[in-house]
C-alpha positions as CSV (number, residue, x, y, z in Angstrom):
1,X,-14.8,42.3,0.7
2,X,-17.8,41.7,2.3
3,X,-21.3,41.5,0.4
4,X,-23.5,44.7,-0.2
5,X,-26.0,45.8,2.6
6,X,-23.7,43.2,5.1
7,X,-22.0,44.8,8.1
8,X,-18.7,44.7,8.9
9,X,-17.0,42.7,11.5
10,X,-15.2,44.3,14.3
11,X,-11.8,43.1,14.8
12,X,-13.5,41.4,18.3
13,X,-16.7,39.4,16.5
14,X,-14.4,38.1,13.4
15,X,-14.2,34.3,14.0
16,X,-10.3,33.2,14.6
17,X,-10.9,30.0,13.5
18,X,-10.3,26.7,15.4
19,X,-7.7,24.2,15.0
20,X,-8.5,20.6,14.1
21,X,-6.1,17.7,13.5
22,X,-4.6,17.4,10.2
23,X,-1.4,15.7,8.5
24,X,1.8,16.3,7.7
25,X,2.2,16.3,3.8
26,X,4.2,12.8,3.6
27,X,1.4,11.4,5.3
28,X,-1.5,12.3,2.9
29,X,-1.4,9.4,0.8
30,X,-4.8,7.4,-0.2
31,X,-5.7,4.0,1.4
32,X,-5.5,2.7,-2.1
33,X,-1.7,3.8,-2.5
34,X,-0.8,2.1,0.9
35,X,-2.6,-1.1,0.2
36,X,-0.8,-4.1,0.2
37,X,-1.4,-7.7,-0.5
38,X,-4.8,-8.8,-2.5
39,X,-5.5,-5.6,-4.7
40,X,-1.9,-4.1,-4.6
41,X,-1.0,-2.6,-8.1
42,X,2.5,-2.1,-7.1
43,X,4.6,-3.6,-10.2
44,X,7.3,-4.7,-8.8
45,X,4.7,-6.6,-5.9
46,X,2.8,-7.9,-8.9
47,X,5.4,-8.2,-11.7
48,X,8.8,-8.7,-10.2
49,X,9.8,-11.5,-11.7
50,X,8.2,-9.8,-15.0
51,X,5.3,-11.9,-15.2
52,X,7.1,-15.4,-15.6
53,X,7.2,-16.9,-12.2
54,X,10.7,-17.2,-12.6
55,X,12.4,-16.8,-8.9
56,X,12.7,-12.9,-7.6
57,X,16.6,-12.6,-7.9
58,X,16.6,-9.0,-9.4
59,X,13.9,-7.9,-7.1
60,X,16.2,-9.6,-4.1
61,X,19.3,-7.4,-5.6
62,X,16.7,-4.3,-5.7
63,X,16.5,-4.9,-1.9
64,X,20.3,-5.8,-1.8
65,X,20.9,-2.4,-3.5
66,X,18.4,-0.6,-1.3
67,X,19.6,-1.8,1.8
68,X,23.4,-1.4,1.4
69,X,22.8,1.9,-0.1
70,X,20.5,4.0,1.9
71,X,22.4,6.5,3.7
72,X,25.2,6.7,1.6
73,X,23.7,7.8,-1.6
74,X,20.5,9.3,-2.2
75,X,17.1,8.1,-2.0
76,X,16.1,9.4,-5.5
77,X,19.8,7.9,-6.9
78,X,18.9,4.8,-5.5
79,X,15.2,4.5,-7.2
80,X,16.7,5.7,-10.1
81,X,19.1,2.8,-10.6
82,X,17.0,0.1,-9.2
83,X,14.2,1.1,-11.9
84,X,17.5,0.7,-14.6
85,X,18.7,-2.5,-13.2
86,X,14.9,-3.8,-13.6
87,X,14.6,-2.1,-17.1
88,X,17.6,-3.9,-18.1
89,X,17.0,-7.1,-16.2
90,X,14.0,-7.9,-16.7
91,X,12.0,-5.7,-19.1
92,X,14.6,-5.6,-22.2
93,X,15.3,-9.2,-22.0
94,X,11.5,-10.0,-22.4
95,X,10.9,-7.6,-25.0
96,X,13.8,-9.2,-27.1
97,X,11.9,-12.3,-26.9
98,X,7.9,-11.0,-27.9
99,X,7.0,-11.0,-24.6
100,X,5.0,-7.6,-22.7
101,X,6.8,-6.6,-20.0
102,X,6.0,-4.0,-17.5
103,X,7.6,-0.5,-16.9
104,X,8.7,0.4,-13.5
105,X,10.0,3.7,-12.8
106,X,12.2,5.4,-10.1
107,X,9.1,6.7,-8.6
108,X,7.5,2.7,-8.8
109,X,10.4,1.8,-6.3
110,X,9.9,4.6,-4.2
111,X,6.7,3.4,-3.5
112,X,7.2,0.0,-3.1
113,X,10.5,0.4,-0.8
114,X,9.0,3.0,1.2
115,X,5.7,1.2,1.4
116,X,5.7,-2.5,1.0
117,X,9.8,-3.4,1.6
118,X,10.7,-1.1,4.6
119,X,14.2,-0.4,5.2
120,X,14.4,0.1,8.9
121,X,17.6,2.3,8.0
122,X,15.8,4.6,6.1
123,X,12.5,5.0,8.6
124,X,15.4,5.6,11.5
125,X,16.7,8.1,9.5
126,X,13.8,10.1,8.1
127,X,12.4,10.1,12.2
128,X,15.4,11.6,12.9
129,X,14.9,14.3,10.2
130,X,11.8,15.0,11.9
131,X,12.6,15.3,15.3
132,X,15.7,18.1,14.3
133,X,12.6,19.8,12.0
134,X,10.4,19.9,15.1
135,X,13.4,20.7,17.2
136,X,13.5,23.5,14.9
137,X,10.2,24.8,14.9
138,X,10.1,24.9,18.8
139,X,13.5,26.5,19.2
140,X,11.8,29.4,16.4
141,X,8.5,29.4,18.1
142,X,8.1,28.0,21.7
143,X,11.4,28.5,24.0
144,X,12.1,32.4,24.4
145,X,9.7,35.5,23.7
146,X,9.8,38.9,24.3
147,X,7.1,41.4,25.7
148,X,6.1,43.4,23.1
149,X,6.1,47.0,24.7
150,X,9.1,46.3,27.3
151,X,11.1,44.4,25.0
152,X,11.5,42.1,28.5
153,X,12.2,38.3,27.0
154,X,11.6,35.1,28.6
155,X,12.3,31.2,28.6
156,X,9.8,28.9,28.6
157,X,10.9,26.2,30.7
158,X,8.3,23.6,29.6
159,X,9.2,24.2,25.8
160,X,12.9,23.9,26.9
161,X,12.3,20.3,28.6
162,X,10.6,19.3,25.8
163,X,13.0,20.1,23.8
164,X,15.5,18.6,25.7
165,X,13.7,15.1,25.5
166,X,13.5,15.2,21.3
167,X,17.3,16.1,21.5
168,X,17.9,13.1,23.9
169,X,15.5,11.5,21.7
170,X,17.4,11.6,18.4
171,X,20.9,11.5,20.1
172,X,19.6,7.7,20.7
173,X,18.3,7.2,17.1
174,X,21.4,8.7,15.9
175,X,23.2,5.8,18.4
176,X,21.4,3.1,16.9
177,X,21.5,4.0,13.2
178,X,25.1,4.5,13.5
179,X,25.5,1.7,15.4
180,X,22.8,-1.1,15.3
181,X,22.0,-0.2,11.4
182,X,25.0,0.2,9.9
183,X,26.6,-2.9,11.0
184,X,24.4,-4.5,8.3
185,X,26.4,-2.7,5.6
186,X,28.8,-4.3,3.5
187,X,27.0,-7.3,2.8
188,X,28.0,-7.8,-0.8
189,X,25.0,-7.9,-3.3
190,X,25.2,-10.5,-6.1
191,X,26.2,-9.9,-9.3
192,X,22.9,-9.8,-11.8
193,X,22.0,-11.6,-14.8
194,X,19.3,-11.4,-17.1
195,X,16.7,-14.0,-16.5
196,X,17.0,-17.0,-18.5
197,X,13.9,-18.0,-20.6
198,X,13.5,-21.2,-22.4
């Protein structure tokens, strides 16, 4: 409502707006929670091997599980059970002996193998999931439309090529996560172990 003594806008001088750039939600993530290397808080970058600079062989059956796993199994199942396999391989076996041990959760190992140890497997696969979602959104909003008083509709043979190309687009991403990708499964992971402290 607009203030006393103020005028009120036609429909022809309100402002419309203007579009500007902005960022799909997954990609509006600080500097800080990207940064890797000096700085990184990450726990599993800075505490994998719990803080004893014992060698990484949980963290390498993390990546094991992460790697084998992704695609057949949710992400979130996969988190889930590489924060238990750290939990039980690492941070219970130092608390039995005294020793502070850090916490990582399901949502620690999202971050750190979405962030810091890609899986190529899963990046093919969530660009996939966004081409079919913009495939989507053109098919809803850019290839046919209809004259509003004739009821006349229309194909937009620019939006169709374009859609044409994503399709072709993901067909080949499909190709080569089916194909390329996979043939890394079935590497076996290791059994694990709780470190051994003297």
């Amino acid at each position: 409502m607009a203030p006393p003594g103020a005028v009120a806008a036609t429909a022809e001088d309100e402002d419309e707006g203007e579009f500007v750039p902005c960022q799909f939600s997954d990609d509006e993530e600080s500097d800080e929670e990207l940064e890797h290397g000096q700085g990184c808080r990450c726990p599993l970058c800075v505490h994998g091997d719990g803080g004893t600079g014992a060698s990484h062989q949980v963290l390498q059956q993390m990546e094991d599980i992460d790697r084998n796993m992704t695609g057949k199994v949710s992400d979130k199942a996969i988190w889930q059970l590489q924060a238990n396999m750290y939990q039980k391989h690492v941070t219970e076996p130092l608390q039995r002996q005294g020793i502070k041990a850090p916490t990582v959760t399901p949502e620690d190992c999202r971050k750190h193998f979405s962030r810091h140890r890609v899986n190529s497997k899963r990046l093919v696969g969530e660009d996939i999931k966004f081409i079919n979602s913009m495939q989507k959104q053109f098919r809803r909003t850019q290839i046919l439309s209809r004259n509003t008083l004739t009821g006349e509709t229309k194909m937009n043979a620019q939006a169709i090529r374009q859609w044409t190309q994503l399709s072709k687009h993901k067909l080949d991403l499909i190709k080569y996560y089916n194909n390329t990708l996979s043939k890394n499964d079935g590497k076996g992971t290791t059994s694990a172990t709780p470190y051994a402290f003297t």
